[in-house]
C-alpha positions in Angstrom: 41.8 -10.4 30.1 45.4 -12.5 29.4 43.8 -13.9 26.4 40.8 -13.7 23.9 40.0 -15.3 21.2 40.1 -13.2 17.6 37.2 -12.2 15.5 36.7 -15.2 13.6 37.5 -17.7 16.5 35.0 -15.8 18.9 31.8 -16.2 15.9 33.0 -19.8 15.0 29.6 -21.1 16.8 27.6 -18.0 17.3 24.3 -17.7 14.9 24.2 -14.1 12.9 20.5 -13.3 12.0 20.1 -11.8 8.7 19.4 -8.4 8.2 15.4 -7.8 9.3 14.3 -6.1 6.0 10.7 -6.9 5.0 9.8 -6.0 1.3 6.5 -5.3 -0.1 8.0 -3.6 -3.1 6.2 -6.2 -5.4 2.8 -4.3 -4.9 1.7 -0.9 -5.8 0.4 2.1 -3.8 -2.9 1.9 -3.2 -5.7 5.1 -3.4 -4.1 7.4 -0.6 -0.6 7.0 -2.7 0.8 6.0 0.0 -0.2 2.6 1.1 -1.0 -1.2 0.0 -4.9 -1.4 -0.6 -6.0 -4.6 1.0 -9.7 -5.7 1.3 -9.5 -9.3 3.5 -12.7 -12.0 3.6 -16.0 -10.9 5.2 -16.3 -14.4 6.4 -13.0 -14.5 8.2 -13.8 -10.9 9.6 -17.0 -11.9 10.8 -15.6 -15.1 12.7 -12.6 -13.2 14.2 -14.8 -10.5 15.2 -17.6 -13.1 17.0 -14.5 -15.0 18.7 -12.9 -11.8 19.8 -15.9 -10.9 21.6 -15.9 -14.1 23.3 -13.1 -14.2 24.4 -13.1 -10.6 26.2 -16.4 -12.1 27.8 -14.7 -14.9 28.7 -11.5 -13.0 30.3 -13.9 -10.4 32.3 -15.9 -13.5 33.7 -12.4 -14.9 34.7 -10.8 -14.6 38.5 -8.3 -11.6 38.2 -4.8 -12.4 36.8 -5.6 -15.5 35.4 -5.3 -16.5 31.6 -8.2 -16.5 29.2 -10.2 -19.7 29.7 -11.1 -21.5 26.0 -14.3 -20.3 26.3 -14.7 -20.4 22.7 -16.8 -23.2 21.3 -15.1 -25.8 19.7 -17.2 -25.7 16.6 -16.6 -21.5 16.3 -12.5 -22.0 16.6 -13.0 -24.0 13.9 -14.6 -22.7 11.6 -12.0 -19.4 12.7 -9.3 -21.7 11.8 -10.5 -23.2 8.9 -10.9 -19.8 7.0 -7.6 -18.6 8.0 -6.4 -21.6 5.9 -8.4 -21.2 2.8 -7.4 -17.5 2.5 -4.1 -18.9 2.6 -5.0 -21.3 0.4 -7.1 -19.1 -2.1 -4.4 -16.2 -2.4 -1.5 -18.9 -3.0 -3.1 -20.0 -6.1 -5.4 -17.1 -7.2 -3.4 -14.5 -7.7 -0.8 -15.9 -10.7 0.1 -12.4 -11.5 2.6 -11.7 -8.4 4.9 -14.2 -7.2 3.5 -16.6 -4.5 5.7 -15.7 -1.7 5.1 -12.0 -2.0 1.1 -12.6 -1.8 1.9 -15.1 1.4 4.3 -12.7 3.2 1.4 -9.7 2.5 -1.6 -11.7 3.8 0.8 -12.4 6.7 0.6 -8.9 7.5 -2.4 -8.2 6.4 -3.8 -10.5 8.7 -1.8 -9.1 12.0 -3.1 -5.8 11.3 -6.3 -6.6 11.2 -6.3 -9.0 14.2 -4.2 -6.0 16.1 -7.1 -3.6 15.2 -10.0 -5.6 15.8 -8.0 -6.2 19.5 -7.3 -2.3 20.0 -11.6 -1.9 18.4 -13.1 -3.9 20.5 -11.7 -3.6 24.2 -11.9 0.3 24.0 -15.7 -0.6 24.9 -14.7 -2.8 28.0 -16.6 -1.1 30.9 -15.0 -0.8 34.4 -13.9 -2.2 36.9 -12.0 -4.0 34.0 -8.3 -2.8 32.7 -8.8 -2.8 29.2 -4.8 -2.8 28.5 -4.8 -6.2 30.2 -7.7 -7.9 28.7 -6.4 -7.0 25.4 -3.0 -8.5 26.0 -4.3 -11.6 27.3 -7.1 -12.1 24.4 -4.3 -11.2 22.0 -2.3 -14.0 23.4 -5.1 -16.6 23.1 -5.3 -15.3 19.3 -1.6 -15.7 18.5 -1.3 -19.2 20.3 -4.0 -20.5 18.0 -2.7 -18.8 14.7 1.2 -20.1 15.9 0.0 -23.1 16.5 -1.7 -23.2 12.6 1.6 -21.9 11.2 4.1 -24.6 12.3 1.5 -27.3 11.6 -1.3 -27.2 8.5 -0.3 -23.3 7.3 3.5 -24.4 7.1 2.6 -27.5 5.2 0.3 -25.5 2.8 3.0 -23.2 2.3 6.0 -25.5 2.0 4.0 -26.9 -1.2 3.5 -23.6 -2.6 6.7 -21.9 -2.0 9.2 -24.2 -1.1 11.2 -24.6 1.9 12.6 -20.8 1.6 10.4 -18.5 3.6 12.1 -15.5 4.8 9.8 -14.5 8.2 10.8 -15.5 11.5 8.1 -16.8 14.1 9.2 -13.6 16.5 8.7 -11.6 14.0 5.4 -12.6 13.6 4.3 -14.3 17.1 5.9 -11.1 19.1 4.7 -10.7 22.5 5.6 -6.2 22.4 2.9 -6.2 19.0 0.3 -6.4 22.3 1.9 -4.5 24.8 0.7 -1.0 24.7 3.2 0.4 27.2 6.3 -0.4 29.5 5.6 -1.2 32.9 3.9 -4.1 34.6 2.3 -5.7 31.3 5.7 -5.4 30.0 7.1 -7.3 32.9 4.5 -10.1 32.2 6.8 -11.1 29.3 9.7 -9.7 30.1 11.3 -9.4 34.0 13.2 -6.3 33.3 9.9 -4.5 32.0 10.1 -3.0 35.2 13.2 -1.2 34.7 12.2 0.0 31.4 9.0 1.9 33.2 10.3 2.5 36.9 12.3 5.7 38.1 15.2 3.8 38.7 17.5 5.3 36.1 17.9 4.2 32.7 18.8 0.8 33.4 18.1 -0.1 29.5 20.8 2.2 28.6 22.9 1.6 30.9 23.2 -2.7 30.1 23.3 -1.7 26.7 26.5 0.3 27.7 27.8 -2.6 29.6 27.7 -5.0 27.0 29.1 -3.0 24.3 31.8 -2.0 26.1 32.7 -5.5 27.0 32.4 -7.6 23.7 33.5 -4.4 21.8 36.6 -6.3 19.9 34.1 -8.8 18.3 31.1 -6.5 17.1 30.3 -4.3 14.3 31.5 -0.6 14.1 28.1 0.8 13.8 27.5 -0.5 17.3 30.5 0.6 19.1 31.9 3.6 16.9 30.5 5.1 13.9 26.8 4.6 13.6 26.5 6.3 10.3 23.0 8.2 9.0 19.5 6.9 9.9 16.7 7.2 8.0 13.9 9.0 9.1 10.9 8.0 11.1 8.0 8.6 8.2 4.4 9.9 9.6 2.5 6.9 10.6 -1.6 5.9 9.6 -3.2 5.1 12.4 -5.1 2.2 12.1 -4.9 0.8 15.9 -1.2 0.1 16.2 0.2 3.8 16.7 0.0 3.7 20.5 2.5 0.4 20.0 4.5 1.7 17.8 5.7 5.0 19.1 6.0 3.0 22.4 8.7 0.4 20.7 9.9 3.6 18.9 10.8 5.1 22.7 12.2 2.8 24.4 14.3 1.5 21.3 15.6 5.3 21.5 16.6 4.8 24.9 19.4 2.0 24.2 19.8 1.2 20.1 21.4 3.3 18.0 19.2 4.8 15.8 20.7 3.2 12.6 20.4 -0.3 13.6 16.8 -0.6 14.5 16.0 1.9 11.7 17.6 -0.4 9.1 17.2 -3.7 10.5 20.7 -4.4 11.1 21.8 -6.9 12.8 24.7 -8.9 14.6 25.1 -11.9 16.7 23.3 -9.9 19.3 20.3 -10.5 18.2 20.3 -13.8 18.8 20.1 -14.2 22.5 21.2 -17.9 22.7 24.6 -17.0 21.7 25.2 -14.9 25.0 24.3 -18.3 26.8 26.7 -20.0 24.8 29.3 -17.2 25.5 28.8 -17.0 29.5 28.1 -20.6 30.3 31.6 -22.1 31.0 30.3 -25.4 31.1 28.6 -25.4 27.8 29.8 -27.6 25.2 31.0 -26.0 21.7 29.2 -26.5 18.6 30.5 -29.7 16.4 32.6 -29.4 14.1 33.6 -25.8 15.2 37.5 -24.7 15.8 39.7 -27.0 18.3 38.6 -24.8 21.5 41.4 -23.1 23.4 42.9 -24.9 26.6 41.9 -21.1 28.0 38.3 -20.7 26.7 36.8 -21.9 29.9 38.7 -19.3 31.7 37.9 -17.0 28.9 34.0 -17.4 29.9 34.2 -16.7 33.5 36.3 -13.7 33.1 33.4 -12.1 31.1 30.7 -12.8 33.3 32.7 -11.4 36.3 32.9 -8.2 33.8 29.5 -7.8 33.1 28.7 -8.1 36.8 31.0 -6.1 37.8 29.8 -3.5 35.7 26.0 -4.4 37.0 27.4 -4.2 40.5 28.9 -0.6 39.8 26.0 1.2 41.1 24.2 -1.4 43.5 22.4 -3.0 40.9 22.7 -6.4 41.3 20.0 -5.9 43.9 17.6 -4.4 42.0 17.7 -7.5 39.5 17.4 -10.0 42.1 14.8 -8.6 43.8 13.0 -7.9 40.0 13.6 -11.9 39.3 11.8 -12.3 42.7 9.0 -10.1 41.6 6.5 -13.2 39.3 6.9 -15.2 42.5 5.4 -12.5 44.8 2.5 -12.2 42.5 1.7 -15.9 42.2 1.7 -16.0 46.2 -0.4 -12.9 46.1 -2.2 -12.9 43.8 -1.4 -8.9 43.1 1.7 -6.9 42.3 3.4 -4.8 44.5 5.4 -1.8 43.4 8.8 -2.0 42.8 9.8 0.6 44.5 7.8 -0.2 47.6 9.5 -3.5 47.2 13.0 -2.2 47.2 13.1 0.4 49.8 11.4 -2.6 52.5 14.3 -5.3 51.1 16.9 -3.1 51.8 16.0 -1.9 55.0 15.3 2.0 54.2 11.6 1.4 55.0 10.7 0.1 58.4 8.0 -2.2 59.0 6.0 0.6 60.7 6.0 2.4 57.6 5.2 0.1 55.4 1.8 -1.0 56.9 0.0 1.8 56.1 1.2 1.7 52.4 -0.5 -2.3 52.2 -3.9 -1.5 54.2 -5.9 -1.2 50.7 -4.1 -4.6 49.3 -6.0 -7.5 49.0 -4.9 -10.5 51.9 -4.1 -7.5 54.1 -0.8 -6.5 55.3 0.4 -9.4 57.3 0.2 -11.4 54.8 2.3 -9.2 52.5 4.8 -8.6 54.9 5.3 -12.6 55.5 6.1 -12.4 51.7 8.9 -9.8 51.7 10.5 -11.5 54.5 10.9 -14.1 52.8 11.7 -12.8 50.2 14.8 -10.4 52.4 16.2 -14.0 53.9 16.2 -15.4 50.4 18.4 -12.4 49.2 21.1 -12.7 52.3 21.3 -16.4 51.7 22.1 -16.0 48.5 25.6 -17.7 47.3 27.9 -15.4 45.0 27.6 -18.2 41.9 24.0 -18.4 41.7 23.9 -14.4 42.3 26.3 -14.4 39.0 24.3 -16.5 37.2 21.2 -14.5 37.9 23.2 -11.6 36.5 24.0 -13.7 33.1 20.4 -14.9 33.1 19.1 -10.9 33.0 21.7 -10.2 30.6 20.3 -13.4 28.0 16.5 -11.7 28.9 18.0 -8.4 27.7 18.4 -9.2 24.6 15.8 -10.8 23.9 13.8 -7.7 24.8 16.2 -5.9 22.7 15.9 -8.2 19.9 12.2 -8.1 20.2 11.5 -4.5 20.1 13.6 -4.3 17.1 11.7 -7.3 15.6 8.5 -5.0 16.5 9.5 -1.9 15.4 9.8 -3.5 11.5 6.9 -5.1 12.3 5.2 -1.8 12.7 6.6 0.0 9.7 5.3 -3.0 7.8 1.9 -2.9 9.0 2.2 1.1 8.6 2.5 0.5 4.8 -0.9 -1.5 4.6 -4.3 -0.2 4.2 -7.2 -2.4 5.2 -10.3 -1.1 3.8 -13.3 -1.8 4.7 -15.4 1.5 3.5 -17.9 0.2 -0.1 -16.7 3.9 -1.7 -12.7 3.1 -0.6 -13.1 -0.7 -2.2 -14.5 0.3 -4.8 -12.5 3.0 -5.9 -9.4 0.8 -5.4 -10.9 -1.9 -7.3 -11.5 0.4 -10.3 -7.9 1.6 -9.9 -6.5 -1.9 -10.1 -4.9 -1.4 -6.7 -6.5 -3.9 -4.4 -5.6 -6.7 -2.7 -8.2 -9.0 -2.1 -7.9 -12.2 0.0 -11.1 -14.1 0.1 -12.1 -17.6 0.7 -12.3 -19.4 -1.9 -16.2 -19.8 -1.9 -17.0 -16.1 -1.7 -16.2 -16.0 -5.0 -12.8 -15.2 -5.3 -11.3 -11.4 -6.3 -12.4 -12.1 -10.2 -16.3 -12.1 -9.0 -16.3 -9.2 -7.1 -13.8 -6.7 -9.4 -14.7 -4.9 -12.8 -13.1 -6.4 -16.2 -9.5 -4.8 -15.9 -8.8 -2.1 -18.5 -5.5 -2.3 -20.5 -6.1 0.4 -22.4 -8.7 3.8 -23.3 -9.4 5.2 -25.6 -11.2 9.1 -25.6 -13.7 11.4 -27.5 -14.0 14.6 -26.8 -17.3 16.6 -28.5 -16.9 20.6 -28.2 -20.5 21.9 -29.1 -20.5 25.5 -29.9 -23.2 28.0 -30.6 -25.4 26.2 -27.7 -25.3 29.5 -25.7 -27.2 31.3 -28.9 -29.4 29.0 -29.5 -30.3 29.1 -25.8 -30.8 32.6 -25.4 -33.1 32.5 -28.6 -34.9 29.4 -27.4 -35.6 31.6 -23.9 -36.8 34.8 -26.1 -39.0 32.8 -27.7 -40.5 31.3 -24.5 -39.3 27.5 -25.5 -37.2 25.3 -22.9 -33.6 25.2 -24.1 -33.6 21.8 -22.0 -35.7 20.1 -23.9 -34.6 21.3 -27.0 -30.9 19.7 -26.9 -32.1 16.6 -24.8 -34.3 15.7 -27.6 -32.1 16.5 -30.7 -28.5 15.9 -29.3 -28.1 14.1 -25.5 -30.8 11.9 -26.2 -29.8 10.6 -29.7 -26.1 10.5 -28.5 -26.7 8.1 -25.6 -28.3 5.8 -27.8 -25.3 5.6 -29.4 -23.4 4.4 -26.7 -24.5 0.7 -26.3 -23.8 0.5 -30.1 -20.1 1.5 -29.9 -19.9 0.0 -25.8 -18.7 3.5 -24.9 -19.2 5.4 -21.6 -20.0 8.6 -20.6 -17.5 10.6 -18.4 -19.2 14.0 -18.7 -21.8 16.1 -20.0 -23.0 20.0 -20.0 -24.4 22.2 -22.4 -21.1 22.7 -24.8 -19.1 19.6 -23.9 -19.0 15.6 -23.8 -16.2 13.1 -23.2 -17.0 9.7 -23.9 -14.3 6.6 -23.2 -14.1 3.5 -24.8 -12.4 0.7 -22.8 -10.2 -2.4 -24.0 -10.0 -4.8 -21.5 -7.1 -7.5 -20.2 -9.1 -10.6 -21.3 -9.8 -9.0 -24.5 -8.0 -11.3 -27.6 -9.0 -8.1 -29.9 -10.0 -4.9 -29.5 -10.7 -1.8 -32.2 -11.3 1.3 -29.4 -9.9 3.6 -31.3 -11.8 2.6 -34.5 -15.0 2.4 -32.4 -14.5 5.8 -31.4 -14.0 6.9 -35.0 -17.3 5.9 -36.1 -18.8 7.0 -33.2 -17.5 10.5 -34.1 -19.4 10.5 -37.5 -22.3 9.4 -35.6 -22.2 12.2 -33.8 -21.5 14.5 -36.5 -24.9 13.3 -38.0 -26.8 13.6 -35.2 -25.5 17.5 -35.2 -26.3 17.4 -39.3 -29.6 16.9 -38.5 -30.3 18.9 -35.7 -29.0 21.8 -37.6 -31.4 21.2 -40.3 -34.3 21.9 -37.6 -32.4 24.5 -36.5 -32.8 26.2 -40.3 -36.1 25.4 -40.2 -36.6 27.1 -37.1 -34.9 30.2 -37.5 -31.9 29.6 -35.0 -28.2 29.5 -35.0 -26.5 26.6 -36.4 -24.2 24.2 -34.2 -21.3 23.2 -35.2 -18.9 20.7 -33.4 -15.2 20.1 -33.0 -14.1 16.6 -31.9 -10.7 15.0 -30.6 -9.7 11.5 -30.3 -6.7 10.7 -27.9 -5.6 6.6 -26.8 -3.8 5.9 -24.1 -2.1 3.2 -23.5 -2.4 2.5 -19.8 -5.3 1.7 -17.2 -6.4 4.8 -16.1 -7.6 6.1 -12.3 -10.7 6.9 -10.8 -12.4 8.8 -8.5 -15.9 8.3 -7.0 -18.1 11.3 -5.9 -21.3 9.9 -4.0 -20.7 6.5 -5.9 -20.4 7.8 -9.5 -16.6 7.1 -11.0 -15.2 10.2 -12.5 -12.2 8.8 -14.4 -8.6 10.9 -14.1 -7.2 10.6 -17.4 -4.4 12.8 -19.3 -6.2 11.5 -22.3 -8.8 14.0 -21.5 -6.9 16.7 -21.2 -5.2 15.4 -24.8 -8.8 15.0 -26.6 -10.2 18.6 -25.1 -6.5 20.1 -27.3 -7.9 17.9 -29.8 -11.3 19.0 -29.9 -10.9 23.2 -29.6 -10.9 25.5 -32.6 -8.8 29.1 -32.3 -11.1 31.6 -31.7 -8.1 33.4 -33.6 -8.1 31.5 -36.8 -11.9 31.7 -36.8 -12.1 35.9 -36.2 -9.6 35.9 -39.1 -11.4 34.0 -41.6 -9.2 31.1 -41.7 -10.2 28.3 -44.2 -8.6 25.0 -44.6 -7.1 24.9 -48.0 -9.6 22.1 -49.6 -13.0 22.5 -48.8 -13.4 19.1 -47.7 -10.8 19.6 -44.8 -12.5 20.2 -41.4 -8.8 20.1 -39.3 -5.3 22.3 -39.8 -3.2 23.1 -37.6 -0.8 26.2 -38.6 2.1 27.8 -36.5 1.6 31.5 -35.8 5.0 32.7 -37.4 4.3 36.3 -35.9 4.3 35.6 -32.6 5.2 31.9 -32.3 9.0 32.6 -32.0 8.4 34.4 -28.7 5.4 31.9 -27.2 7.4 28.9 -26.9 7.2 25.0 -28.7 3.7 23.8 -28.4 2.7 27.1 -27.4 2.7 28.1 -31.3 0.6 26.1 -32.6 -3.0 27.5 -33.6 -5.9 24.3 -34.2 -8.4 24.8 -36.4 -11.1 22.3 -36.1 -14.7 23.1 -37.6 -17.1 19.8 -37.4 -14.1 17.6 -37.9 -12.3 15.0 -36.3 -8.8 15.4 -35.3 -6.4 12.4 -33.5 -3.6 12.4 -31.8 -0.7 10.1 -33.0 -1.0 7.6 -30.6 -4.6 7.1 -31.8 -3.5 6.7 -34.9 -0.5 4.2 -34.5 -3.0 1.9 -32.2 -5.8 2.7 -35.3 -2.8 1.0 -37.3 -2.8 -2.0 -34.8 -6.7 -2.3 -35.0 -6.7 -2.8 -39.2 -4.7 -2.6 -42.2 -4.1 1.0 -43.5 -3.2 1.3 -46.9 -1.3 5.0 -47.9 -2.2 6.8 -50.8 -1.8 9.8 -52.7 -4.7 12.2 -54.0 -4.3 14.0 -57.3 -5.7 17.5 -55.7 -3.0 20.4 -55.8 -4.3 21.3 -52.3 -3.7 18.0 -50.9 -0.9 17.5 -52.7 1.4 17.4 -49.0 -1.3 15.2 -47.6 -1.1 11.4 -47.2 -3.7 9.3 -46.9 -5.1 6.5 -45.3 -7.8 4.0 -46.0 -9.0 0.8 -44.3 -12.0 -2.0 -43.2 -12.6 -3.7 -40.2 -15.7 -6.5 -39.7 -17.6 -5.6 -36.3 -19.5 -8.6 -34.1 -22.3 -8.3 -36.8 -20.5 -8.8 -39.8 -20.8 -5.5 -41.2 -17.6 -4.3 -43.0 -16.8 0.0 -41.8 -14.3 2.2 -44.1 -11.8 4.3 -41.8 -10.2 7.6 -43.9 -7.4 9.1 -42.4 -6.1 12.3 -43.4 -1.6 13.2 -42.4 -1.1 16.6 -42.9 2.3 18.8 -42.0 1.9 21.9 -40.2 2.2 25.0 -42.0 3.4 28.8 -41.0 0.5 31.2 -41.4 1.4 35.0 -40.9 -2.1 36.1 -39.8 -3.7 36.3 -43.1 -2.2 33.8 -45.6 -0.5 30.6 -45.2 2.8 30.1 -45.8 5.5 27.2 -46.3 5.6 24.0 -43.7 6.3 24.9 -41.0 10.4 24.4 -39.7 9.9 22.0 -37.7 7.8 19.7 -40.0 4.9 18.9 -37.3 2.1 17.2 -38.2 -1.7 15.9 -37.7 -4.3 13.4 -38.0 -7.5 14.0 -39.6 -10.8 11.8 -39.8 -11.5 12.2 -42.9 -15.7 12.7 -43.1 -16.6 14.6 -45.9 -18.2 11.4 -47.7 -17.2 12.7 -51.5 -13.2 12.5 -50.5 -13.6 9.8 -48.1 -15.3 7.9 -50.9 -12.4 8.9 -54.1 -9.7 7.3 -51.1 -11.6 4.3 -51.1 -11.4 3.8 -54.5 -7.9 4.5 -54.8 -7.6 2.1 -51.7 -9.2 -1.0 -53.7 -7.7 0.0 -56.7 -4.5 -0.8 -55.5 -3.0 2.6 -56.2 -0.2 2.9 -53.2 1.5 6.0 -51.9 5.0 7.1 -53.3 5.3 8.0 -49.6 5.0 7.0 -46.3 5.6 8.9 -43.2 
């Protein structure tokens, strides 16, 4: 070429798509960890699924290769459309938490992937003679004409108030023909003439235009097209959820002819937007207003690339094979059937005589006379074809390319973004997610919205942790004396301890015969909430209810129980599980309160007492061997029917009601700092909480020693009632701590 334009002068007038990335980012993972939870409207399932149906009746009852007639009732397409609105509607407004145009651009998808799956569902069932590939298509088709048709009228207008005029999805990424193609071939040629070539044995004509038009408009195109296509990021593993057939498909055949990185990243260049090749190889097309002065050579400019292109199409005889391919939709509309490529070719060109070719159309519909009349035709129509109409047949393939190319790109993100949604549909997967906070619910507005049908959301939870020991001796007693252990601790512990419950609005996690773990809950749309205080007096509940069963017990003659309890807080909504529809909750809070709650079989064997006798916790550092075990791995708990907490317990206990510090006059207390304070439950009854501070000490294995190096420390419920009752006093007195910590 004498002359060509530079970079900027050639893109004056062209269109540059934006990159094609698609963000769901604003939403968590759901319960596999891996995808967006999303639970869409029974109603709107049930009326896709009803007019789905009909219309794969209604395509089955139809003459062969014709569309779907609207065999749908009037009345069921619109109720179908109607709901598809109010979920639009319903999730614009309901869901105040995320931003709106997040929630529209996942119901979007959420939406295709469920209409894609009900498609691929339902027309796995289609008996024979029927091709259930086609039927699908062609149903899918009616489906997306009447959703499109929704989204540029009523859905745009609803949207447009909500969001604005910004919305960053394209109608082909959306309405794309390849999301309901399941392979290349002839239902690929139904959108796209050069589906053919993708499928035939003809070479890889994909790659090979790809190549052709590179080569040419190399000077004005990115590097990573024509040099350098840098790193690509991997293919992740795919759910399948009735769209992997179409994407590993789009996957293929973008292999074939895109590098990797673009279609992988969503890159993009002017490409990608097929009208711009029109503009480019269309000498007589005007130039956009208001763009450069054009060159007095621009016009020659034009023509000089479309005799490239061709003759780089022309190379290897190919020009033939796309006019004959272009001829191909008016064969079937005369025949009512397709014909083979191949066959096609070889007769055209003369390398398969008439004689031959008989035999090969006996089975076709029309017979073959009728056939053959067809491809003569056809053959005449070739030779008297003029050299300017044959070129613009070769530009006109070239503008189809790319929008195939474009479009399996287009589908491809389109995939990945339906690959990162989960629909759920299972009562033990919803409801799991729903206790884990991580669905998405889009319901009509009348079915009662996402607030009806989920639990109160938990901020925050609190834990209690009850270790029971000496349950297997009084057991083994019980059993010598022919009495039912069972029966025993149901009556004078489990039973009295779940009445409890309802009092302090906790919940019970788990239970056996030297263990319980309770959880008390404080919820979103609470204005106040005292869990951790709750807790605390639920823990001297407890320790009464084993007061007085030991008293039986020393009636009875059997071994005392003693308990050792832990309260842990955790700031946070925790997860759960569900085993055969019971929630077990997954919480390193319990974990925390079972540290809490356990005593050192060391410190006990030893003798180890705390140093006043009303102290039920300590916690010492074994200076023998704690050098060599590790930070944290030192530390030895002591914890005889007390209460110990953890500090973020006790910093939310400070939240929950005033604490007043104070000192005690006691030498053995004399480290210790205390801490006093009321609260007023729903009934107007005022409760004392005693808090014990203590550092952690070095013991040596038989006394105790200095604090510790490290100056550690612990919480202590204090409920012996004697020193609970001197803090108290000290408390209303007014008598403040020197100290603080």
């Amino acid at each position: 070429m004498p002359w060509r334009p530079r970079l900027a002068e050639f893109t004056a007038t062209l269109t540059h798509p934006a990159p094609w990335t698609i963000s769901l980012a604003a939403f968590g993972r759901g319960i596999d960890n891996a995808r967006i939870d999303c639970l869409l409207s029974p109603r709107l399932r049930a009326l896709a699924t009803d007019s789905v149906r009909q219309l794969i009746r209604a395509d089955a009852a139809s003459p062969p290769h014709r569309s779907v007639r609207p065999l749908i009732g009037a009345t069921d397409l619109a109720a179908l459309r109607d709901a598809y609105l109010d979920l639009f509607d319903a999730a614009l407004y309901r869901h105040p938490e995320q931003p709106p145009g997040a929630v529209a651009l996942l119901l979007h998808f959420t939406l295709l992937k469920y209409l894609l799956q009900l498609l691929a569902t339902e027309t796995r069932t289609v008996p024979p003679p029927y091709e259930a590939q086609d039927i699908r298509r062609r149903v899918g088709q009616h489906l997306v004409r009447t959703i499109r048709k929704l989204a540029s009228t009523r859905l745009s207008t609803l949207r447009t108030a909500a969001l604005g005029p910004g919305w960053p999805i394209t109608e082909p990424l959306l309405f794309n023909p390849l999301l309901l193609i399941p392979d290349p071939g002839e239902a690929l040629a139904a959108d796209y003439p050069m589906g053919w070539l993708a499928g035939a044995a003809l070479g890889d004509w994909l790659a090979q235009t790809a190549r052709d038009l590179t080569q040419t408009f190399a000077p004005w195109l990115p590097e990573w097209l024509t040099g350098d296509q840098g790193t690509a990021p991997p293919i992740a593993d795919t759910q399948d959820q009735g769209q992997r057939d179409g994407q590993l498909v789009t996957a293929a055949l973008l292999e074939r002819f895109v590098p990797r990185a673009e279609y992988r990243r969503g890159l993009t260049s002017w490409l990608d937007e097929p009208g711009n090749l029109r503009l480019l190889l269309n000498p007589g097309a005007p130039r956009a207003a208001g763009a450069h002065r054009q060159h007095p050579r621009w016009a020659a400019f034009q023509h000089d690339l479309l005799e490239q292109l061709a003759a780089g199409l022309q190379a290897q005889g190919r020009r033939r094979v796309i006019e004959i391919v272009y001829a191909l939709p008016g064969l079937h509309r005369q025949l009512g059937q397709t014909l083979p490529l191949p066959l096609v070719l070889d007769y055209v060109d003369g390398r398969l005589p008439r004689r031959a070719l008989e035999p090969e159309l006996a089975a076709l519909a029309g017979g073959p006379e009728r056939v053959l009349e067809t491809l003569e035709r056809l053959r005449a129509e070739r030779q008297r074809q003029t050299p300017a109409a044959a070129l613009a047949l070769i530009g006109h393939y070239l503008v189809d390319f790319l929008r195939l190319r474009r479009d399996l790109k287009l589908a491809y993100k389109t995939f990945e973004t339906l690959d990162a949604i989960h629909l759920l549909e299972d009562a033990n997967e919803v409801r799991l997610s729903r206790s884990n906070a991580s669905l998405n619910e889009f319901l009509c507005a009348d079915e009662g919205g996402g607030d009806a049908h989920a639990p109160r959301r938990i901020r925050a939870h609190t834990v209690l942790k009850a270790d029971v020991r000496g349950s297997t001796l009084i057991t083994e007693e019980l059993r010598a004396r022919g009495l039912n252990p069972a029966s025993h601790f149901s009556l004078n512990f489990f039973d009295p301890v779940n009445r409890l419950l309802a009092e302090f609005a906790a919940e019970k996690l788990f239970v056996e015969g030297d263990a319980v773990i309770l959880a008390l809950y404080e919820y979103a749309d609470d204005r106040e909430d005292r869990a951790v205080a709750r807790a605390c007096q639920l823990a001297r509940k407890i320790l009464q209810v084993i007061d007085q069963q030991n008293v039986q017990n020393r009636a009875l003659g059997l071994p005392e129980l003693e308990l050792g309890l832990g309260i842990s807080f955790a700031r946070r909504e925790p997860n759960f599980l569900y085993d055969e529809g019971r929630p077990i909750m997954i919480s390193s809070a319990i974990n925390q309160a079972d540290r809490l709650s356990s005593c050192s079989g060391l410190l006990l064997r030893s003798g180890f007492l705390p140093a006043h006798s009303a102290f039920r916790v300590a916690v010492v550092r074994d200076a023998v061997i704690g050098e060599r075990a590790g930070p944290g791995r030192d530390l030895l708990n002591y914890n005889v029917n007390g209460v110990k907490l953890d500090e973020s317990a006790f910093l939310k206990l400070q939240e929950e009601l005033p604490l007043r510090a104070l000192r005690l006059p006691d030498p053995e207390a004399a480290e210790c700092l205390f801490f006093s304070g009321t609260y007023t439950d729903a009934d107007g009854l005022t409760h004392w909480i005693d808090l014990r501070h203590a550092p952690v000490r070095d013991w040596n294995g038989d006394t105790v020693g200095p604090v510790e190096p490290d100056r550690r420390h612990y919480f202590e419920l204090i409920v012996d009632e004697s020193l609970a009752e001197r803090a108290r006093q000290l408390a209303t007195a007014g008598v403040a701590a020197p100290a603080s910590l």
